[in-house]
C-alpha positions in Angstrom: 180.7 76.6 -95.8 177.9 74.3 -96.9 178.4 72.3 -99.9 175.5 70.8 -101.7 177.2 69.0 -104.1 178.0 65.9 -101.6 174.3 65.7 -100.8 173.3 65.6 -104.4 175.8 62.5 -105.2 174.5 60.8 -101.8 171.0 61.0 -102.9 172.1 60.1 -106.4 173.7 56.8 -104.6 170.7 56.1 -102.9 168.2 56.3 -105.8 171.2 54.0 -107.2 170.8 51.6 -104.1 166.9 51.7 -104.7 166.9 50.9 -107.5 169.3 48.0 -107.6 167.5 46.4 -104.3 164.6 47.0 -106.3 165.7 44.9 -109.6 167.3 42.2 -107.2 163.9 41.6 -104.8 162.4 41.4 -108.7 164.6 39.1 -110.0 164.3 36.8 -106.4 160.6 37.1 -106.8 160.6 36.2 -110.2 163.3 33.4 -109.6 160.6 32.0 -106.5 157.6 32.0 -109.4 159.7 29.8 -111.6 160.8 27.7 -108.5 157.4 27.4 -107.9 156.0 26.9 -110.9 158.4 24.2 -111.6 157.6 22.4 -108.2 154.0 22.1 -108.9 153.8 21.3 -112.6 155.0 18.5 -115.0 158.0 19.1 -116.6 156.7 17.1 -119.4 153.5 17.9 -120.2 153.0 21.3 -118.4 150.2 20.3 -116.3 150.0 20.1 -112.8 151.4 17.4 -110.9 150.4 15.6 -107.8 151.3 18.5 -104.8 149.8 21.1 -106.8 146.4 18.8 -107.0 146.5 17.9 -103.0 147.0 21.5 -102.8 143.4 22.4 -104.5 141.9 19.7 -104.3 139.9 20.3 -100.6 139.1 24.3 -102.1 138.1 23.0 -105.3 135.6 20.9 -103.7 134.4 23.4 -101.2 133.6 26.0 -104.2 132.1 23.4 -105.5 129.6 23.3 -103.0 129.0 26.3 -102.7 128.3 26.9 -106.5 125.5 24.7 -106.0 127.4 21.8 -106.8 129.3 18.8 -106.1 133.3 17.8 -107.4 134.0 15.2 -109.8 137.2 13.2 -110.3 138.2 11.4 -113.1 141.2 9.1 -113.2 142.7 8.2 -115.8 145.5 5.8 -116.8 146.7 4.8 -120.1 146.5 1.6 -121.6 149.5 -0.3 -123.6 151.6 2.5 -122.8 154.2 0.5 -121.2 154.2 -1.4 -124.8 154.7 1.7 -126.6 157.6 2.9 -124.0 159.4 -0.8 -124.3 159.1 -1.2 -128.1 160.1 2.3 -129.1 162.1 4.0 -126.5 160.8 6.5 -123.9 160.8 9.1 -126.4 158.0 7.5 -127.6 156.2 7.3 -124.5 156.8 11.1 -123.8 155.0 11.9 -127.3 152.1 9.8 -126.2 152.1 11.6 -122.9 152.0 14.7 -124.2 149.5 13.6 -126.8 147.2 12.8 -123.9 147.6 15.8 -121.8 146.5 17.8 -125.1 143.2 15.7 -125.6 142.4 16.2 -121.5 143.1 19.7 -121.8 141.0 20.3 -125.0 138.0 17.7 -123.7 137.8 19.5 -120.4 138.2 23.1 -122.3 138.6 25.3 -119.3 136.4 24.7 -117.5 138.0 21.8 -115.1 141.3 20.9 -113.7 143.9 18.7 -115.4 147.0 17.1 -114.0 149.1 14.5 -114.9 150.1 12.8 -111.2 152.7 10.0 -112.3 153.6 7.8 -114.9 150.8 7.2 -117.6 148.0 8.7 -114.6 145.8 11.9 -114.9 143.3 13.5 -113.4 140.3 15.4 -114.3 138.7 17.8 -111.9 135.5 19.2 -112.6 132.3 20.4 -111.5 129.2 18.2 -111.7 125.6 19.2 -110.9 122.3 17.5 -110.9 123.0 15.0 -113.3 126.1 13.2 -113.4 125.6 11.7 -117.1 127.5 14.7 -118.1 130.7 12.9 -116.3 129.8 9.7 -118.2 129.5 11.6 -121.7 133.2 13.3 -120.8 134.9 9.9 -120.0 133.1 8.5 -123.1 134.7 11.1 -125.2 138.2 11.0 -124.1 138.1 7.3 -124.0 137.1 7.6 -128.0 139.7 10.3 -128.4 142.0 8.0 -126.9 141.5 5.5 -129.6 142.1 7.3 -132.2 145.8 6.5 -134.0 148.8 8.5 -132.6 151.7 9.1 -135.5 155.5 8.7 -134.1 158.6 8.9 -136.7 156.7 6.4 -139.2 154.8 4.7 -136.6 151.2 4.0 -135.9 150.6 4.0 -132.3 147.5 2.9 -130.5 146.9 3.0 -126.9 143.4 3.8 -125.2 142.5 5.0 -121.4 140.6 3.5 -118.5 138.6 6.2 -116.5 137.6 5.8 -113.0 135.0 8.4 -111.9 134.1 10.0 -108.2 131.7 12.5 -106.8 132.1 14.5 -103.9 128.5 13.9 -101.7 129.2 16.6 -99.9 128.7 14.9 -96.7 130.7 11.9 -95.5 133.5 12.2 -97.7 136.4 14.2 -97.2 137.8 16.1 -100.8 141.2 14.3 -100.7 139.3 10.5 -100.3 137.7 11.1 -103.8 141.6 10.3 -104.9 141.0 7.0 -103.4 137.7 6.2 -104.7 138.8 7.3 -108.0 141.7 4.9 -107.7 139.1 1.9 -107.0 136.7 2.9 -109.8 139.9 3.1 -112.2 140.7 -0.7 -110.8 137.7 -2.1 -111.2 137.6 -0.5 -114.7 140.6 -2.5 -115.8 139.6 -5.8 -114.2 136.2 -5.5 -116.5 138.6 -5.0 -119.8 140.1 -1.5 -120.0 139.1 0.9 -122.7 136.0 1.7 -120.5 134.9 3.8 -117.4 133.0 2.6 -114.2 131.8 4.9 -111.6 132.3 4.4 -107.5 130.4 2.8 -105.7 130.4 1.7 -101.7 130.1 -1.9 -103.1 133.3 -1.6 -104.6 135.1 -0.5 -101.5 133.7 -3.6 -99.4 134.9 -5.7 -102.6 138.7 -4.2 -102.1 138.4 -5.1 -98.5 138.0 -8.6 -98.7 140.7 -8.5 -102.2 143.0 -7.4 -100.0 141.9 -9.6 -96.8 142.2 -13.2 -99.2 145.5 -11.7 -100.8 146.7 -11.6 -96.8 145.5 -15.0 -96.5 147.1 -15.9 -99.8 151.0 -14.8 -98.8 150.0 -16.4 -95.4 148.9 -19.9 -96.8 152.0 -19.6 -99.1 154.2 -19.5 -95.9 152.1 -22.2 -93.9 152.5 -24.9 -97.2 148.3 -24.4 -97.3 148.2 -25.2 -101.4 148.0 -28.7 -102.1 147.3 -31.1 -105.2 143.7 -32.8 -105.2 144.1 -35.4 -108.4 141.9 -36.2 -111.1 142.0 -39.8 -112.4 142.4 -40.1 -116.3 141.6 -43.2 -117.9 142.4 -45.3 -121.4 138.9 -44.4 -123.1 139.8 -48.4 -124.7 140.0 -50.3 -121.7 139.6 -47.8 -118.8 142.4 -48.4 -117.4 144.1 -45.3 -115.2 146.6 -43.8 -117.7 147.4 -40.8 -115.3 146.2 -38.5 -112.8 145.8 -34.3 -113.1 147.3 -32.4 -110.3 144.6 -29.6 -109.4 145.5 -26.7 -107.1 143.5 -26.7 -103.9 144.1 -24.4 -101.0 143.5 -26.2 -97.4 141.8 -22.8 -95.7 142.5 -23.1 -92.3 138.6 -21.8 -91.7 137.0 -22.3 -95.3 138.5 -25.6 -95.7 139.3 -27.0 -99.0 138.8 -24.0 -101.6 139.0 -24.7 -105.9 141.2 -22.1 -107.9 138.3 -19.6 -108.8 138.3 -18.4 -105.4 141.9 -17.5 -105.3 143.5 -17.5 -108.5 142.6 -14.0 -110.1 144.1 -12.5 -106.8 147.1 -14.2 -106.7 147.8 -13.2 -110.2 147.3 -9.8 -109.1 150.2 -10.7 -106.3 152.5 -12.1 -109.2 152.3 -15.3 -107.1 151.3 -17.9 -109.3 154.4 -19.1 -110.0 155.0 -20.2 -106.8 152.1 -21.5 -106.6 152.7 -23.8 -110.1 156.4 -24.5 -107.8 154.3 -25.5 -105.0 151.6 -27.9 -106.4 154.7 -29.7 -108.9 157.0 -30.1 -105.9 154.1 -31.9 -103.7 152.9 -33.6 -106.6 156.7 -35.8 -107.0 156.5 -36.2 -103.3 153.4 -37.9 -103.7 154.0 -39.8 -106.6 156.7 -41.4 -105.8 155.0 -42.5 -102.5 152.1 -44.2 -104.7 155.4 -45.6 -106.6 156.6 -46.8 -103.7 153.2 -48.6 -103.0 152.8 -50.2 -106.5 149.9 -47.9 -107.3 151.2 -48.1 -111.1 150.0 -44.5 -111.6 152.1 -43.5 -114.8 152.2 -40.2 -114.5 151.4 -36.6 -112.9 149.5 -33.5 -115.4 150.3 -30.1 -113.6 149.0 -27.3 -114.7 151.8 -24.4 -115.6 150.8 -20.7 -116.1 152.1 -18.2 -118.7 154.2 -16.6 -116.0 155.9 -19.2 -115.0 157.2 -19.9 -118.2 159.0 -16.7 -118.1 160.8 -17.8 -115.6 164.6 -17.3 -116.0 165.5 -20.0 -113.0 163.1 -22.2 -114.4 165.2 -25.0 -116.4 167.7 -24.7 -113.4 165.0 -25.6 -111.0 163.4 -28.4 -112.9 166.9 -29.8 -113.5 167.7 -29.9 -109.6 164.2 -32.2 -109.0 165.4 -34.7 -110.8 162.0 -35.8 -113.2 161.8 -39.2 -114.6 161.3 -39.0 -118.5 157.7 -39.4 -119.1 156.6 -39.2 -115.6 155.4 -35.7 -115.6 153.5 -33.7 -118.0 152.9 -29.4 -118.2 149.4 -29.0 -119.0 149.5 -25.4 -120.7 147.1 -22.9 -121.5 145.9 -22.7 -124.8 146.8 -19.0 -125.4 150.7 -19.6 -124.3 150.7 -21.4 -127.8 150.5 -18.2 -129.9 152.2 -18.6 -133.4 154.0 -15.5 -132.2 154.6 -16.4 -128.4 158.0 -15.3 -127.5 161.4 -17.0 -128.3 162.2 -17.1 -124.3 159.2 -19.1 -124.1 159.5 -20.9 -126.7 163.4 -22.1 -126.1 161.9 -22.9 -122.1 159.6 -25.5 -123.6 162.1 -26.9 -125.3 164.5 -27.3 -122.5 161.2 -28.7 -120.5 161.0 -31.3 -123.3 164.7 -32.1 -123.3 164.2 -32.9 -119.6 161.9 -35.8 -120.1 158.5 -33.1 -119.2 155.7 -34.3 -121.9 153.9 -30.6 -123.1 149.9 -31.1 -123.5 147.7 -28.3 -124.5 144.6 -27.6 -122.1 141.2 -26.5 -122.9 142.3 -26.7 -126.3 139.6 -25.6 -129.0 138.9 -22.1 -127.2 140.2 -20.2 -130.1 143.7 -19.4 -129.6 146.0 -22.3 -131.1 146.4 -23.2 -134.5 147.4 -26.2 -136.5 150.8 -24.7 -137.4 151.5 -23.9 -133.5 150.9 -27.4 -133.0 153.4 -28.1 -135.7 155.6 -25.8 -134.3 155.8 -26.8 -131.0 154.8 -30.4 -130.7 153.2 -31.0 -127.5 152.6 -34.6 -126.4 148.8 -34.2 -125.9 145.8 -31.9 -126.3 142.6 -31.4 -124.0 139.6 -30.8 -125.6 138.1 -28.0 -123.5 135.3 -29.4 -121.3 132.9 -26.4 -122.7 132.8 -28.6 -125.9 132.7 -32.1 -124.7 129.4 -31.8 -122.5 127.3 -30.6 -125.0 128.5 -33.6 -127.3 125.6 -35.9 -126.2 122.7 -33.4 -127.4 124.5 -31.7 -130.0 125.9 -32.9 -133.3 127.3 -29.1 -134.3 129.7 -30.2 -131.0 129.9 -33.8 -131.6 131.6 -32.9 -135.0 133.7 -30.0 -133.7 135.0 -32.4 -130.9 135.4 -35.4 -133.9 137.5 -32.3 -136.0 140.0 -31.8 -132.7 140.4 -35.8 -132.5 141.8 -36.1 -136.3 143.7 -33.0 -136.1 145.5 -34.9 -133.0 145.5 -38.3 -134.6 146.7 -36.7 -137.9 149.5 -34.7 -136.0 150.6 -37.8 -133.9 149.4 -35.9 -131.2 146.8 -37.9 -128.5 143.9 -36.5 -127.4 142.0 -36.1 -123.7 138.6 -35.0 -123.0 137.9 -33.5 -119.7 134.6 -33.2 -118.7 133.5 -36.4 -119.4 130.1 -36.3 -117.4 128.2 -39.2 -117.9 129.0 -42.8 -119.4 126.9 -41.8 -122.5 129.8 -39.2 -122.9 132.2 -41.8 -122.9 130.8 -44.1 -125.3 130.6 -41.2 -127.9 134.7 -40.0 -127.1 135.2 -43.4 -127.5 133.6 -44.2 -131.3 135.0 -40.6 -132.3 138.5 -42.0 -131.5 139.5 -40.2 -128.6 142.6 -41.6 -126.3 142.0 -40.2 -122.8 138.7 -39.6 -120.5 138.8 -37.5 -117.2 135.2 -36.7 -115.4 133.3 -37.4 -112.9 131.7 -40.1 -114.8 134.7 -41.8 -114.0 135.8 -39.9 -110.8 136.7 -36.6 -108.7 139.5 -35.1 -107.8 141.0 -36.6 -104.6 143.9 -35.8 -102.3 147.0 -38.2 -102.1 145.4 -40.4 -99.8 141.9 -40.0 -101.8 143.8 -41.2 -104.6 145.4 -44.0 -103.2 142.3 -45.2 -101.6 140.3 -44.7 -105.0 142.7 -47.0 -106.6 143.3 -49.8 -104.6 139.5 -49.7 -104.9 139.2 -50.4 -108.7 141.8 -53.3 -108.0 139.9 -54.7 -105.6 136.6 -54.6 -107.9 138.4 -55.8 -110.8 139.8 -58.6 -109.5 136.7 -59.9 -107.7 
């Protein structure tokens, strides 16, 4: 005989079965949204995060375009955020971060896309039609949001953003190379000052090219021993006699030739290579002295320049030990703004130790606004350089004249002696001279030569002077 009964509990247990698949597929789908989720937005902030923007990006752009329209893309990085992060802790930095991704998101209000991509970087995507001042009137207004004070436990905290904008023509540029362009407009932003915005242009992709072709040839010279030391002659303003010589970077282009600091410099900064470059021009520079030693030259002593990173330097006692300096031989010509009353105690010990070595410190293109009478109390340098930007005007200009005459008693009154560079014209000299000034360098008096220039230039004088 039939019975129903078992039928009824297997259904039952299938419903059961159902159901419970049911729940799980729920829960895995569920579980695969958060895992997701999770994989394409910050964890921090909540935005989303670089995959999730090269995921959107090309669509974005193509609905753009057919709205009538064309994509924008702002990038944006934070400035002094690393300060923040190092001085109060990462915690810190994560309320900044956060503080940021709400201005974005209440700035672009909806109607764009926001995502944080790495570190102290977001992006703005957005929709931009015939006029693109609407793009310059958004970066303007998160830059000023930007600005405004940020409270953290007690603190005050300031940091502002540098924008760099890019529009989809809808032609020749693929949607994921407005990233790029974004990334060069956001470059040149900073190099102009930060706290600003600048827009792309095909200008400033030819201008990265050729950045990044010299910084190639930068590392390369560095490898081939292409920096040298051209040397200016200083003289006794008193009797004119050579007191010293300044060691002035040169870099011997293989096809360029000889090539002055302002073609090179601001990129090798950017390759953290100055420092070897400083190493470079001091270690020729006791080569060559001591060869113009050797020949009774009676060239007293070498100025090289020395930049702010290289006083950083950790290994830089240790290496200045091992060259074995002569007291009073060599002198660091520093820049004025290394001199800060509040420059670091790292730096400050450094000089020190370059002092206790027999290294003479002198200030260069002093009177450009940075160091102040008690820095010069407080770190004693041997000499100052009045900055060539006040001496040439001296002859036409009594304002300069007595701003020039003010630097010479501060130095006189502080035991400190005193060079003017940029001494053009003999007229120049006269007036250093009566205002009490010690040392002249200028083409009045000569150029800067290499060794052999050198060497020629002075057996020269001794040859006039003696006839």
């Amino acid at each position: 005989e039939w019975d129903g009964t078992a039928d009824v509990l297997l259904n039952k247990d299938l419903v059961r079965a159902k159901q419970l698949s049911e729940s799980k597929n729920a829960e895995l789908e569920s579980a695969k949204a958060r895992i997701e989720h999770i994989a394409l937005h910050d964890s921090l902030t909540g935005l989303p995060n670089r995959r999730y923007l090269d995921q959107v990006l090309e669509d974005y752009a193509a609905n753009a375009r057919r709205a009538g329209g064309y994509a924008a893309l702002l990038h944006i990085d934070l400035d002094r955020f690393k300060h923040i992060n190092d001085t109060l802790g990462h915690a810190a930095g994560d309320a900044m971060l956060v503080h940021a991704s709400t201005v974005l998101r209440s700035k672009v209000d909806g109607e764009g896309f926001v995502a944080r991509i790495g570190g102290d970087e977001f992006i703005v995507l957005c929709v931009v039609h015939d006029d693109i001042k609407q793009l310059a009137l958004l970066a303007d207004r998160v830059i000023s949001q930007m600005r405004e004070p940020v409270y953290y436990q007690g603190h005050r905290c300031r940091f502002g953003v540098s924008v760099g904008i890019a529009v989809d023509n809808g032609k020749d540029v693929e949607a994921k190379h407005l990233l790029v362009n974004a990334d060069i407009a956001l470059y040149r932003a900073k190099g102009r000052g930060r706290n600003r915005y600048e827009f792309f242009t095909e200008a400033m992709q030819s201008e990265i090219v050729d950045t990044k072709r010299i910084a190639d040839e930068i590392l390369g010279g560095l490898e081939r021993n292409e920096f040298i030391p051209f040397y200016q002659p200083q003289f006794d303003a008193k009797t004119l006699e050579i007191v010293g010589v300044e060691a002035l970077a040169r870099w011997r282009h293989p096809e360029k030739g000889i090539l002055a600091p302002d073609v090179f410099l601001r990129i090798a900064e950017e390759l953290n290579v100055v420092s070897i470059i400083d190493r470079t021009i001091l270690e020729h520079s006791l080569l060559d002295f001591e060869e113009w030693s050797a020949a009774n030259l009676h060239i007293p002593r070498v100025s090289v320049n020395v930049s702010a990173r290289r006083l950083q330097d950790e290994e830089l006692i240790k290496s200045l030990r091992k060259l074995n300096i002569k007291k009073g031989t060599i002198s660091f010509e520093l820049v004025e703004s290394i001199f800060l009353d509040e420059n670091d105690d790292f730096v400050t010990w450094n000089l020190e130790q370059i002092k206790e070595l027999g290294i003479d410190v002198e200030i260069d293109d002093f009177g450009t606004g940075y160091a102040s009478i008690v820095s010069l109390l407080k770190l004693q340098p041997r000499r100052l350089k009045i900055d060539r930007q006040l001496v040439v005007p001296i002859v036409k200009s009594p304002q300069r004249r007595q701003v020039v005459s003010s630097i010479i008693e501060i130095g006189k009154s502080l035991g400190i002696e005193v060079v003017a560079e940029g001494v053009e014209t003999m007229e120049h000299a006269q007036t250093l001279k009566s205002l009490g000034c010690d040392i002249l360098q200028g083409y009045a008096f000569g150029q800067a030569l290499d060794s052999d220039g050198i060497k020629a230039f002075v057996r020269s004088r001794r040859l006039r002077t003696a006839s």
